[in-house]
C-alpha positions in Angstrom: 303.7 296.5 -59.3 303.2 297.5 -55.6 303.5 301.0 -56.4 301.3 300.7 -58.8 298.5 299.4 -56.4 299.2 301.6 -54.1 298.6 304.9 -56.5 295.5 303.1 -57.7 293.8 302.3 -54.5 294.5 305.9 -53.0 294.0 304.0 -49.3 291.5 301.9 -49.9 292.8 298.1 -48.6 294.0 295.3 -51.6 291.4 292.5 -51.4 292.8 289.1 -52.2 289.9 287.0 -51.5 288.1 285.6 -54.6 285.2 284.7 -52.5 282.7 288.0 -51.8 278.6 288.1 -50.2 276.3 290.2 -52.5 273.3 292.1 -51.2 271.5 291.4 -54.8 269.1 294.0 -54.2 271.8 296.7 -53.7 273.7 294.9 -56.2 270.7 295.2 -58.9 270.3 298.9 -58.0 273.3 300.3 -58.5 273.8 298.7 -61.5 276.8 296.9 -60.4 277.0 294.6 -63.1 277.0 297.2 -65.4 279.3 298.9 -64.2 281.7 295.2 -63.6 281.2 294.5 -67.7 282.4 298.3 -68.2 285.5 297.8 -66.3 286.0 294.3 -67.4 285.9 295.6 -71.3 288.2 298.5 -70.6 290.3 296.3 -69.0 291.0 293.2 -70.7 292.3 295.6 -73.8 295.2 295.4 -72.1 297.3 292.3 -71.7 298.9 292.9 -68.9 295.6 292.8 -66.9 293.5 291.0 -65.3 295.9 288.2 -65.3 294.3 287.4 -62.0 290.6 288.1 -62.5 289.3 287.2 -58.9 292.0 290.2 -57.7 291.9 292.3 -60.6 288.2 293.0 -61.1 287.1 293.9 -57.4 290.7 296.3 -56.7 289.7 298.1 -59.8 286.2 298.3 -59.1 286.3 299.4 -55.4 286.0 303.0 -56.3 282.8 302.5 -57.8 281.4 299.8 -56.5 281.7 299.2 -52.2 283.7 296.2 -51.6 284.6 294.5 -48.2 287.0 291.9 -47.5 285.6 289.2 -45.8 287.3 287.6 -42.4 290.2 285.2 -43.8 288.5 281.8 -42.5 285.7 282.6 -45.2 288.8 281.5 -48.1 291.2 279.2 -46.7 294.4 278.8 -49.4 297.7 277.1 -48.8 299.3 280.3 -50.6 298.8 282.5 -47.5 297.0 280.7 -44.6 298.9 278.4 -42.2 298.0 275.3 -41.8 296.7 275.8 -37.6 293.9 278.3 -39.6 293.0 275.2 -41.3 290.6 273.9 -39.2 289.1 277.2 -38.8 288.2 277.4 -42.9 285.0 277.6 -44.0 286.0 277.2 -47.1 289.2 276.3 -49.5 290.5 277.4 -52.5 293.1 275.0 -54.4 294.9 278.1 -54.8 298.1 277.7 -57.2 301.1 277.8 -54.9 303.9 278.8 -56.7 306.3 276.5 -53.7 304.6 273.6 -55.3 304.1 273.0 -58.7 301.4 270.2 -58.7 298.3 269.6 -61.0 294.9 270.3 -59.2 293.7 266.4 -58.1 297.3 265.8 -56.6 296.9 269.2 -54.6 293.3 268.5 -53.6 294.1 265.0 -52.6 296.8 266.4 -50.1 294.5 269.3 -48.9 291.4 268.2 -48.9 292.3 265.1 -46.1 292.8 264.5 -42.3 290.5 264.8 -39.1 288.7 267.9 -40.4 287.4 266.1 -42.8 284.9 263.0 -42.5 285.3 261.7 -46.5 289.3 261.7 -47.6 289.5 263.3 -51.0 290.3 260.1 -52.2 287.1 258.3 -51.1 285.1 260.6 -52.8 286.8 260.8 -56.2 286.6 256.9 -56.5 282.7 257.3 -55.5 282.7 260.0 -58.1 284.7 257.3 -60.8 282.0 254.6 -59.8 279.2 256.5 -60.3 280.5 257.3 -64.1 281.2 253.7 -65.1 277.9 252.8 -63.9 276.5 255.7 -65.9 278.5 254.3 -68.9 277.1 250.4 -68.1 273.6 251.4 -68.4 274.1 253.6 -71.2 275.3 251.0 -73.5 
């Protein structure tokens, strides 16, 4: 598969990053989402593609469309950040890691925690769970 990148992006760098800035105006002209639904359609004929959209979409569309990655503390993920960047992150994806096989909650309670953060994860799912019941209290 890294051959095959490499012969499809001629040079051009692999962008990883599901997270991208869009001039709309530049976007609008150039009919960029044109020509995303064009590649999109030729692409999910196949299978084998697009099994990771966020990736797939913007590596194939670079030659038509300009793309730049942006710096990694934009899109913190436990896959392929270290955990000193961390602190850095300006965001975070609950990226699948394939070294832990744990469902989404469980991963976001362990990442989502500590000294960078003033609510724990935890604190703000049980705000999230008393909020519903009340909902469902006053709607019976």
């Amino acid at each position: 598969m890294l051959r095959y990148w490499k012969d499809h992006l001629r040079g051009k760098p692999y962008h990883i990053s599901a997270l991208y800035v869009v001039d709309l105006v530049k976007f609008k002209r150039m009919a960029a989402g044109d020509s995303l639904r064009a590649i999109y359609d030729q692409l999910s004929a196949d299978p084998n593609s697009l099994s990771n959209l966020d990736q797939d979409l913007p590596n194939y569309a670079q030659h038509q469309i300009p793309i730049f990655s942006l710096p990694q503390e934009w899109l913190w993920c436990e896959s392929w950040c270290s955990d000193e960047s961390k602190a850095e992150a300006k965001t975070i994806d609950l990226c699948n890691n394939p070294k832990h096989k744990e469902p989404k909650l469980d991963m976001a309670k362990r990442v989502i925690s500590g000294d960078l953060f003033p609510e724990s994860w935890l604190q703000l799912d049980a705000e999230v769970k008393a909020a519903e019941a009340a909902y469902e209290l006053a709607s019976d």
